[in-house]
SEPA-655101 format. One record per residue (C-alpha): residue number from 1; residue in one letter; z, x, y. Coordinates in steps of 0.2 Angstrom, whole numbers, plus 2048, in hexadecimal, padded with zeros to 3 digits. Example, Ala and Ser with C-alpha at 12.3 -4.5 7.8 and 13.67 -1.06 7.14 Angstrom:
<segus>
<num: 1; residu: A; w: 827; u: 83E; v: 7EA>
<num: 2; residu: S; w: 824; u: 844; v: 7FB>
</segus>
This chain:
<segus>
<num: 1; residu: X; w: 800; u: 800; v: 800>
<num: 2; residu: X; w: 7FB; u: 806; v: 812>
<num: 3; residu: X; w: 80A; u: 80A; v: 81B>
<num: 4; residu: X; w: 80D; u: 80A; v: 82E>
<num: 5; residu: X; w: 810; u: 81B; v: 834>
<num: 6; residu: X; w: 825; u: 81C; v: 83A>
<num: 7; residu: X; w: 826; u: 824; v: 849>
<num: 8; residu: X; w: 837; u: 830; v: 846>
<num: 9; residu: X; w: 83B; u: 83A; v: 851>
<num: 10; residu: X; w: 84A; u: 838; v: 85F>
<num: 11; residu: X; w: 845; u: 82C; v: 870>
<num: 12; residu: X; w: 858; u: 82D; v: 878>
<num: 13; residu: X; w: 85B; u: 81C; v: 883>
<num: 14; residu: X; w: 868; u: 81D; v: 88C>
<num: 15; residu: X; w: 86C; u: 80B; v: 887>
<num: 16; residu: X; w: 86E; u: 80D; v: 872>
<num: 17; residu: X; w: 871; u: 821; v: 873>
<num: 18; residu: X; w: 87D; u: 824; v: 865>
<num: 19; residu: X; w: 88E; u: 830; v: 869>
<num: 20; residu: X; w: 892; u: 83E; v: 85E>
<num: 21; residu: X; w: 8A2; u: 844; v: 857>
<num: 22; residu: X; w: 8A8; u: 857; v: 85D>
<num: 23; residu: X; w: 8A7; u: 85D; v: 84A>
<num: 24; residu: X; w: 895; u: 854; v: 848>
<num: 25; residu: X; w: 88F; u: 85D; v: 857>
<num: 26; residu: X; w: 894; u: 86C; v: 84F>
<num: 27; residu: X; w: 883; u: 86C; v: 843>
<num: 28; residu: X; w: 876; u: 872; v: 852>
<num: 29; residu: X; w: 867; u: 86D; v: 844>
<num: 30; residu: X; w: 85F; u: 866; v: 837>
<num: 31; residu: X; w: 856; u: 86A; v: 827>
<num: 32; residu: X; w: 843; u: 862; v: 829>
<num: 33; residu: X; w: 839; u: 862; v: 81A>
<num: 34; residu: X; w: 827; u: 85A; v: 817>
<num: 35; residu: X; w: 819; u: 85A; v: 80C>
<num: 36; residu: X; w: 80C; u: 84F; v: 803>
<num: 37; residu: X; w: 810; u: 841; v: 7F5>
<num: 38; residu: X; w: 80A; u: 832; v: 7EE>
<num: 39; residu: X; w: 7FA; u: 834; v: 7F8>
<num: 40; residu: X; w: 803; u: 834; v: 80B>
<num: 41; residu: X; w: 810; u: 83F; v: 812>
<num: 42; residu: X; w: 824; u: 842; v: 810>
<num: 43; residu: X; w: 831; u: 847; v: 81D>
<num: 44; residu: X; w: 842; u: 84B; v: 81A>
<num: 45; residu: X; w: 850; u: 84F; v: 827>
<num: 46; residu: X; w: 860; u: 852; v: 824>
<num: 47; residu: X; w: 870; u: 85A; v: 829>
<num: 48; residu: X; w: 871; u: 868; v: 81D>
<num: 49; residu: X; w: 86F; u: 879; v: 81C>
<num: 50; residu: X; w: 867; u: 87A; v: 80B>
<num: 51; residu: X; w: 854; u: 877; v: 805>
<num: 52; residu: X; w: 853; u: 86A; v: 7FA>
<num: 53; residu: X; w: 840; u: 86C; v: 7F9>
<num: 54; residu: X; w: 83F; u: 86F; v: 7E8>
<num: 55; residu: X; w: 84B; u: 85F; v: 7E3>
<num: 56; residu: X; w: 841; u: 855; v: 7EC>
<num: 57; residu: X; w: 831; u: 85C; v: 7E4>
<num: 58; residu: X; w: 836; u: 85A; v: 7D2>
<num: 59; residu: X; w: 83F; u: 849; v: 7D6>
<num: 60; residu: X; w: 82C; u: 844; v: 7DC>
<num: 61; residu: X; w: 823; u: 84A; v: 7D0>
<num: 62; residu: X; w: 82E; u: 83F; v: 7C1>
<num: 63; residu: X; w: 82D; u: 830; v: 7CE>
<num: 64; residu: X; w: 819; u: 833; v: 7CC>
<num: 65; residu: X; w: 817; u: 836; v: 7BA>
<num: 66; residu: X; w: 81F; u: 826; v: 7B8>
<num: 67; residu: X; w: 818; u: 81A; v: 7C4>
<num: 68; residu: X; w: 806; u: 820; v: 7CC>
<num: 69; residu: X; w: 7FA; u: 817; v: 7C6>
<num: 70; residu: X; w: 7EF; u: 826; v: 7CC>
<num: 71; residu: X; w: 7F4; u: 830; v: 7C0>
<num: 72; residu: X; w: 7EC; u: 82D; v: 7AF>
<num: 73; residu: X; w: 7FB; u: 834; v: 7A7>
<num: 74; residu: X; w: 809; u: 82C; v: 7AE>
<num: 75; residu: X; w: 814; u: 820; v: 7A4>
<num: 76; residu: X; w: 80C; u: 811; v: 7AB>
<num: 77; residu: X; w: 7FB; u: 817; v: 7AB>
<num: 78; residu: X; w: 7FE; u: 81A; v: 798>
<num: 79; residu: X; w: 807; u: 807; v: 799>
<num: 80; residu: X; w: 7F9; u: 800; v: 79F>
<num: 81; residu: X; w: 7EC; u: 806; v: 792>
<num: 82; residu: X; w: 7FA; u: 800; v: 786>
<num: 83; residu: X; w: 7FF; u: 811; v: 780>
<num: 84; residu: X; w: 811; u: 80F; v: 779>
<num: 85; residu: X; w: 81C; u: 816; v: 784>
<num: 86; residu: X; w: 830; u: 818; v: 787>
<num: 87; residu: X; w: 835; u: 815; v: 799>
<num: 88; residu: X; w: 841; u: 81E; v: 7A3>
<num: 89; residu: X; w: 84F; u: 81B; v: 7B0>
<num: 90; residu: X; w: 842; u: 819; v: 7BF>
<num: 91; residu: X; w: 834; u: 80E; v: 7B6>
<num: 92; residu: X; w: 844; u: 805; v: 7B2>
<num: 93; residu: X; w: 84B; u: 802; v: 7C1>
<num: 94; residu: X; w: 83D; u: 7FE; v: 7CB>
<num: 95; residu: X; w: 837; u: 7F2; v: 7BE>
<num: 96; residu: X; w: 849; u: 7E9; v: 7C0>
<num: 97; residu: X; w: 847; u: 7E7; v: 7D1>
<num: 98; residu: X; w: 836; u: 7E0; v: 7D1>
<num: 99; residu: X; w: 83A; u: 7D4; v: 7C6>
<num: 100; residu: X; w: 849; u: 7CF; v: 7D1>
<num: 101; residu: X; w: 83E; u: 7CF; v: 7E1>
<num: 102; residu: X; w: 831; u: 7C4; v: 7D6>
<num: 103; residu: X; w: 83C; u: 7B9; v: 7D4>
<num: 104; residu: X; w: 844; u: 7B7; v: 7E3>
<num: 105; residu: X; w: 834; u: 7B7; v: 7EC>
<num: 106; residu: X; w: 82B; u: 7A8; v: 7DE>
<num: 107; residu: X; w: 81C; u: 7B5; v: 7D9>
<num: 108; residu: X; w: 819; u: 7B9; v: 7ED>
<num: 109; residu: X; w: 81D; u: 7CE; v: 7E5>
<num: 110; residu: X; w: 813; u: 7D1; v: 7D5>
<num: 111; residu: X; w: 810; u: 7E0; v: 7CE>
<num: 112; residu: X; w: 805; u: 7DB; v: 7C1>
<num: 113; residu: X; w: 7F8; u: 7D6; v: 7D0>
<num: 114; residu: X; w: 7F4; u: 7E7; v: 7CE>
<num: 115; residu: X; w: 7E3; u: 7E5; v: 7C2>
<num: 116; residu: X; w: 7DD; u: 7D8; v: 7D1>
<num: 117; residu: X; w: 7DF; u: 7E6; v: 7DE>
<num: 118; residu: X; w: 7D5; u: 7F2; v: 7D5>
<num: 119; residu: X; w: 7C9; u: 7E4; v: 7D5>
<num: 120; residu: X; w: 7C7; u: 7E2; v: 7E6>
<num: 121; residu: X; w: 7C7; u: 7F5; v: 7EA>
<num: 122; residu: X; w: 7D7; u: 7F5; v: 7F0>
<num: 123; residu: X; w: 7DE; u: 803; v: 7E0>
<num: 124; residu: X; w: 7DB; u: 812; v: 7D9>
<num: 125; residu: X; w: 7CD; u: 80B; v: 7CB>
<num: 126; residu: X; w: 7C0; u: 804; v: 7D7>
<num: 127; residu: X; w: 7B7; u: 7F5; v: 7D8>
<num: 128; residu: X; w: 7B0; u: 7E8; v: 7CC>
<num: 129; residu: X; w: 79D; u: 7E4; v: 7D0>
<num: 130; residu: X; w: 797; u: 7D4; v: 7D8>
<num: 131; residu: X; w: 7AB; u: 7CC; v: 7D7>
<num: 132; residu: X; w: 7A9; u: 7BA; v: 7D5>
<num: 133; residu: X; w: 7B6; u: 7AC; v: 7D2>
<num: 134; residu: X; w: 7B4; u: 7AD; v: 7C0>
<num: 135; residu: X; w: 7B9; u: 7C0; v: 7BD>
<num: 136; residu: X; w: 7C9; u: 7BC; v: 7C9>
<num: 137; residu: X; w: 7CC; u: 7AE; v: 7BF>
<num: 138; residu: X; w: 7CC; u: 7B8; v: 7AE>
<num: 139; residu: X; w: 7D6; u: 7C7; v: 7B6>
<num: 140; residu: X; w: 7E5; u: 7BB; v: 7BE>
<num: 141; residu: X; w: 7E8; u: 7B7; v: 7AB>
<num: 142; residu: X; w: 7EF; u: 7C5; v: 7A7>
<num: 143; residu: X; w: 7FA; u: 7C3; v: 7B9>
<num: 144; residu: X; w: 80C; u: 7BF; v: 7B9>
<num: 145; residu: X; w: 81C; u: 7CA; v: 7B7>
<num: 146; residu: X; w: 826; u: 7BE; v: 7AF>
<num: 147; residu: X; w: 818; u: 7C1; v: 7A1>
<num: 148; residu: X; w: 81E; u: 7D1; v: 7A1>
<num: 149; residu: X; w: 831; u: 7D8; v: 79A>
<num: 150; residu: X; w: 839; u: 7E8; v: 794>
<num: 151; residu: X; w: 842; u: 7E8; v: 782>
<num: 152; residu: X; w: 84A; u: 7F8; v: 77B>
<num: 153; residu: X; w: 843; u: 803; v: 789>
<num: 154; residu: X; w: 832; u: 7FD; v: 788>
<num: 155; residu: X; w: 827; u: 7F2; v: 790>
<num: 156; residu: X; w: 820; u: 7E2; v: 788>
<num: 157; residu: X; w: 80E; u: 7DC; v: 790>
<num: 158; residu: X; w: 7FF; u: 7D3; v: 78E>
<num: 159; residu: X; w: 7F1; u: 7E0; v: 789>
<num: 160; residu: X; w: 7E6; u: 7DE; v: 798>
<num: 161; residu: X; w: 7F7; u: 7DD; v: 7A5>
<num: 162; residu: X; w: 7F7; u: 7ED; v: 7B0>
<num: 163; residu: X; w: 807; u: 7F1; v: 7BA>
<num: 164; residu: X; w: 804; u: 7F8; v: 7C9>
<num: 165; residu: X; w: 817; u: 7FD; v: 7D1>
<num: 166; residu: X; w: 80D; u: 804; v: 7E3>
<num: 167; residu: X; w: 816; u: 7F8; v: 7ED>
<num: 168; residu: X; w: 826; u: 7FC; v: 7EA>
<num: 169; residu: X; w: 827; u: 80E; v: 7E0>
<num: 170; residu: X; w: 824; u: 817; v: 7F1>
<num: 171; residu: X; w: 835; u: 80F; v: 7F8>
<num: 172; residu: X; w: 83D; u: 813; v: 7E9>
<num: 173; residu: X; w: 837; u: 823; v: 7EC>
<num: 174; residu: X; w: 83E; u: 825; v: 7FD>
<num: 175; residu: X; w: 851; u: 81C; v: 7F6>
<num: 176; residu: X; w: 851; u: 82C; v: 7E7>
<num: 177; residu: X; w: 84F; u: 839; v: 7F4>
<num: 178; residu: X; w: 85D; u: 830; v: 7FF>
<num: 179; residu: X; w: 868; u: 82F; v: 7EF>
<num: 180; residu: X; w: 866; u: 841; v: 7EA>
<num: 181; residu: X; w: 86A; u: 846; v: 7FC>
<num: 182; residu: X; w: 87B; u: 838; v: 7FC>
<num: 183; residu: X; w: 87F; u: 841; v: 7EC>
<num: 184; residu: X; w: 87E; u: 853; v: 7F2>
<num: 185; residu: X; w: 88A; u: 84B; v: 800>
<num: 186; residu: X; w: 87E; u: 84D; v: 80F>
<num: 187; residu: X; w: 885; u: 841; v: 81C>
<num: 188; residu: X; w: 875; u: 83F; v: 828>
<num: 189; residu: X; w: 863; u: 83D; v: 825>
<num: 190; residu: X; w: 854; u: 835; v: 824>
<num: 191; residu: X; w: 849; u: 834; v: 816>
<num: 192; residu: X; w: 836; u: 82E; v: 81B>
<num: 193; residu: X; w: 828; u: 82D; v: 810>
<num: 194; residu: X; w: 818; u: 825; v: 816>
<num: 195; residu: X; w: 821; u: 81D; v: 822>
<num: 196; residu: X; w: 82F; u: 814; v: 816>
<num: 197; residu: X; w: 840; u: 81B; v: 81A>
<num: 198; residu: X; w: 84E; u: 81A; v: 816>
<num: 199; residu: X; w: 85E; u: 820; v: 825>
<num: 200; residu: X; w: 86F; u: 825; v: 824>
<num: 201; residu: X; w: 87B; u: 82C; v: 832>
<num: 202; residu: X; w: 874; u: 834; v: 842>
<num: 203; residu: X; w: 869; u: 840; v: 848>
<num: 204; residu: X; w: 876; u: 850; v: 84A>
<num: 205; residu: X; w: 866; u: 85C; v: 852>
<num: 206; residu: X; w: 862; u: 84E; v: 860>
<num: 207; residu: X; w: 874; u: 848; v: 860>
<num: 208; residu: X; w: 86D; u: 834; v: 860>
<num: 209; residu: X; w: 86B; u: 828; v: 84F>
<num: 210; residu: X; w: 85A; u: 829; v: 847>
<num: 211; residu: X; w: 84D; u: 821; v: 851>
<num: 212; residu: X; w: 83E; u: 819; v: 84A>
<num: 213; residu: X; w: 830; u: 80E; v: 84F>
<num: 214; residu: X; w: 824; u: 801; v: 849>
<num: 215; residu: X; w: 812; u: 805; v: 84E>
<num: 216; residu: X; w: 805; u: 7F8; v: 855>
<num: 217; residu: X; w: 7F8; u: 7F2; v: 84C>
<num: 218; residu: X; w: 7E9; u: 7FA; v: 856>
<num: 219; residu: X; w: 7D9; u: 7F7; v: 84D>
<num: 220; residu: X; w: 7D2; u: 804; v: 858>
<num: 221; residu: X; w: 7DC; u: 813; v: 84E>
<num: 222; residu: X; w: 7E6; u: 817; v: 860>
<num: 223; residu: X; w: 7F7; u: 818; v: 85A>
<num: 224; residu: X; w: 805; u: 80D; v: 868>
<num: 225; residu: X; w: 818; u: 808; v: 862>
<num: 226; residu: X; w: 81D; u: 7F7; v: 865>
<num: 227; residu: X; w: 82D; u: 7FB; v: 860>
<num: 228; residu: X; w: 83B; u: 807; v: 860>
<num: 229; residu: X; w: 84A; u: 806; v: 85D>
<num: 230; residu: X; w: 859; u: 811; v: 852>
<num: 231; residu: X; w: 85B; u: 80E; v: 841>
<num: 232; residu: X; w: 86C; u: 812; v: 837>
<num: 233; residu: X; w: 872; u: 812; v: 825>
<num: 234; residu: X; w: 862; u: 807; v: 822>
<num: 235; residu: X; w: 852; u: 807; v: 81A>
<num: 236; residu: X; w: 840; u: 801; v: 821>
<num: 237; residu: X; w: 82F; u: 7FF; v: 81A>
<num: 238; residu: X; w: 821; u: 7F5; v: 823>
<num: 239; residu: X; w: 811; u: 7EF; v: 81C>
<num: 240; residu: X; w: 801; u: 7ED; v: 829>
<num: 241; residu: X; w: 7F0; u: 7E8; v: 825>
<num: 242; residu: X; w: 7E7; u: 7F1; v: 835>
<num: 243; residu: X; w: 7E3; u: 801; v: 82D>
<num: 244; residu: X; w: 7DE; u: 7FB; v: 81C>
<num: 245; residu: X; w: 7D4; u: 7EB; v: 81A>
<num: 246; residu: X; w: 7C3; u: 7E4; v: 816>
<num: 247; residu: X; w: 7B7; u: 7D9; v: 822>
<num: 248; residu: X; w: 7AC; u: 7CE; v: 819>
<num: 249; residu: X; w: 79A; u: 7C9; v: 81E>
<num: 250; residu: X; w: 79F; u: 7BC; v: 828>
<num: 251; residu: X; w: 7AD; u: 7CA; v: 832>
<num: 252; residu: X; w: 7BA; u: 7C1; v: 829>
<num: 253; residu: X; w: 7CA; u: 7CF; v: 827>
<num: 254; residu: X; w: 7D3; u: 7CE; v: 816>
<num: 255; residu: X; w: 7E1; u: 7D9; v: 814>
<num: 256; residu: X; w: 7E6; u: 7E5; v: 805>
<num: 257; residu: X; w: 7F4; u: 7D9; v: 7FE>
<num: 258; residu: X; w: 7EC; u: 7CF; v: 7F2>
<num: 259; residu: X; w: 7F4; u: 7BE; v: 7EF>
<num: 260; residu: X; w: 7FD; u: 7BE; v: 7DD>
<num: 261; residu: X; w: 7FA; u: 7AA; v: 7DE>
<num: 262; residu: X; w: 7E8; u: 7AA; v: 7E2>
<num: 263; residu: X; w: 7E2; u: 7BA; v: 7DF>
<num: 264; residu: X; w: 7D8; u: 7BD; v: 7EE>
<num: 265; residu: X; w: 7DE; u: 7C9; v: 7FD>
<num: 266; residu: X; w: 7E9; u: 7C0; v: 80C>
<num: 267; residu: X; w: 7E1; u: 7BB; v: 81B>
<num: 268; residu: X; w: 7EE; u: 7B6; v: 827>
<num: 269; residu: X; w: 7F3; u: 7BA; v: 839>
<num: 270; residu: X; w: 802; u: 7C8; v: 831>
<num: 271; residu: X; w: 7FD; u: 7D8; v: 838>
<num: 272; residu: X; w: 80E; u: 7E3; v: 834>
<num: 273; residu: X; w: 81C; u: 7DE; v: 82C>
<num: 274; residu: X; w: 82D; u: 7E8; v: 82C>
<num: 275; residu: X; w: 83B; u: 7E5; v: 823>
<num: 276; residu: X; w: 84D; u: 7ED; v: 821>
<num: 277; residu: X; w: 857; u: 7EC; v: 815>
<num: 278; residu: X; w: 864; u: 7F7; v: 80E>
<num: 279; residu: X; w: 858; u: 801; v: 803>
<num: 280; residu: X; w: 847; u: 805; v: 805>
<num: 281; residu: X; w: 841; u: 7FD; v: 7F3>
<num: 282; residu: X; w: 845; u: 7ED; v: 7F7>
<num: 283; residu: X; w: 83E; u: 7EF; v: 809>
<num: 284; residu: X; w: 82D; u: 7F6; v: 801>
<num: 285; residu: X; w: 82D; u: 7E6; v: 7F6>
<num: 286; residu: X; w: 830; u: 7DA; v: 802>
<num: 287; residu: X; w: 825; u: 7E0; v: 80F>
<num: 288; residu: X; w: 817; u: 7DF; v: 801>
<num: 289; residu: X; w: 81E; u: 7CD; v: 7FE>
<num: 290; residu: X; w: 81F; u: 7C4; v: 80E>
<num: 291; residu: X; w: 80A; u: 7CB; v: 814>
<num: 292; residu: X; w: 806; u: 7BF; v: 807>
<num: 293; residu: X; w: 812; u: 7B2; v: 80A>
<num: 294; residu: X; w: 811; u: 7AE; v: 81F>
<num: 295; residu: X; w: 81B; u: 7AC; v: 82B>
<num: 296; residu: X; w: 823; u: 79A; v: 828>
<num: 297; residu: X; w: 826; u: 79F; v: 818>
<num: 298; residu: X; w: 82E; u: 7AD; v: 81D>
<num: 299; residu: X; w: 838; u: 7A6; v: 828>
<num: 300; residu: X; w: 841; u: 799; v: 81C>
<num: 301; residu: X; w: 843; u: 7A7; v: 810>
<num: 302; residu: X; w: 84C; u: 7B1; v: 81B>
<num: 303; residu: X; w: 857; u: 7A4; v: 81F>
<num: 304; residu: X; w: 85E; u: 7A7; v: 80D>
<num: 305; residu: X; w: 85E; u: 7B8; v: 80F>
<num: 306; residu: X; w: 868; u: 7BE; v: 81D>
<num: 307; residu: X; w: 868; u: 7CE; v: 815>
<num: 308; residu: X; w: 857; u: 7D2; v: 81A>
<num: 309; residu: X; w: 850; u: 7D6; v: 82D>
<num: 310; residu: X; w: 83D; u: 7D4; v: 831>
<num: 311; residu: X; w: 832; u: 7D7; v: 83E>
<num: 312; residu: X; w: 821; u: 7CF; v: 83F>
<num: 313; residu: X; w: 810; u: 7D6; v: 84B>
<num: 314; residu: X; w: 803; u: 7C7; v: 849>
<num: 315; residu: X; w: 7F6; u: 7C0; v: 852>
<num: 316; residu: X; w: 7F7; u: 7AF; v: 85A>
<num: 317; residu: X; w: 7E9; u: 7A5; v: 85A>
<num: 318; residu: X; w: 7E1; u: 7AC; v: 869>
<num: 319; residu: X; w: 7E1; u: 7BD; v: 85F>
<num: 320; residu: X; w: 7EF; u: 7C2; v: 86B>
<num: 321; residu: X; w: 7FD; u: 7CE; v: 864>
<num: 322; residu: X; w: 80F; u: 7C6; v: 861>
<num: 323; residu: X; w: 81F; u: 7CC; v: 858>
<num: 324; residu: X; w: 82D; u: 7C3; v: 851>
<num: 325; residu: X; w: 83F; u: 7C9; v: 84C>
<num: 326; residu: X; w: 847; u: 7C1; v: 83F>
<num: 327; residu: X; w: 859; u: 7C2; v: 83A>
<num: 328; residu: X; w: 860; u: 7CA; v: 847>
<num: 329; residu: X; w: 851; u: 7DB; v: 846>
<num: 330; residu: X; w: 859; u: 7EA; v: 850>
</segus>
């Protein structure tokens, strides 16, 4: 899923500037490490001495050679050509969380959509040729994660189901490396990955909280915030359709989230959707969720779901931006 870039660095306002404790000030700087993953970038800060480069790199490389579907010889990859195959701790525990977000969202977040997105070019397998209503119809048979169960560490399927877990596995991804850092005792960081984060503490180097920011959705490729604002002992992930869609003949925009109910990709006024939560999985997978579902219904779901904050860019029907915060979004 395209991410919206998060823009990290420290803007100090006066007005929400953070104080700092005398033995926090004491640490001058952070550690800042980055590099590539899961096809996009990864930025870590944190208030450490010590390079965790390496951790972070093999705690990656697991996290892929279980869940990307780009790699022919992952787990799932295997799974989904129904090789048999044991699943471990993080297949595991994104597949539970899924299947909780499934059905708390009734089918709005399916992972088993996945054989659809490839379909309409949207994956890592291409397109199907001259894609009519019929070959949808054949390919949402095999769609639906209640279909889908684990039994004795292994995954029970229809034979032409393919998982794809790339709406969620990236925030996972981005709650392992804020794990591995709590349990090395590492007090302050921030933990980005393509723009999903996950936050905890301050900033000790610019002596403010972590400041982030939700991008517009310019069409144009210029690159404006709508939004900043700081973000503390949270995680964030937000889902836009500006920089990855397709126009039909008629200049119709469908975005990448296909619709696990129809099959087809969304059209709606959503542009971005961010979400917080209080880790970056279940952001990920709700920001996934609620593209396809719109904004009413995302508005009487969040009713239920106080836990959750959301921020919405659309486009009213004058083509005109608009946000909306729901449930109380900083």
């Amino acid at each position: 899923m395209d991410r919206l870039l998060i823009l990290f660095f420290c803007v100090i306002f006066s007005s929400c500037k953070e104080k700092i404790t005398n033995t926090e000030a004491q640490i001058s700087s952070n550690t800042k490490i980055e590099g590539g993953i899961f096809g996009t970038f990864y930025q870590v800060t944190y208030s450490s001495k010590v390079n965790y480069k390496k951790q972070f790199d093999s705690l990656f490389y697991v996290i892929n050679k279980s869940m990307s579907t780009y790699r022919i010889d992952s787990d799932i990859s295997k799974l989904n050509r129904n090789e048999l195959v044991t699943m471990g701790e993080h297949f595991k525990n994104v597949f539970n969380a899924s299947k909780k977000i499934y059905i708390a969202t009734n089918g709005a977040f399916d992972p088993t959509i996945g054989a659809v997105v490839n379909a309409w070019d949207f994956g890592p397998d291409g397109k199907i040729t001259n894609l009519d209503s019929l070959k949808i119809d054949n390919l949402m048979e095999s769609v639906g994660f209640n279909k889908v169960s684990i039994i004795e560490n292994r995954v029970v399927k229809q034979p032409n189901t393919f998982i794809d877990f790339n709406a969620i596995a990236k925030g996972y991804a981005v709650d392992v490396i804020a794990d591995f850092l709590n349990k090395k005792n590492v007090e302050n960081y921030l933990v980005n990955i393509g723009g999903e984060l996950n936050v905890k503490g301050v900033n000790l180097e610019k002596k403010t909280g972590w400041t982030v920011g939700i991008e517009n959705p310019n069409f144009d490729g210029s690159q404006s915030w709508d939004k900043v604002f700081y973000l503390k002992d949270k995680a964030m992930a937000t889902s836009g359709v500006y920089r990855k869609f397709k126009i039909d003949e008629h200049g119709n925009r469908y975005s990448h989230i296909i619709n696990a109910k129809t099959g087809y990709p969304s059209k709606t006024n959503l542009l971005s959707i961010s979400v917080i939560a209080d880790d970056c999985m279940t952001a990920d997978a709700y920001a996934t969720a609620f593209k396809a579902m719109g904004i009413e219904k995302i508005k009487a779901f969040l009713k239920q779901h106080q836990e959750l904050k959301v921020f919405l860019i659309f486009e009213n029907e004058n083509q005109e931006f608009r946000t909306l915060g729901l449930n109380e979004f900083p």
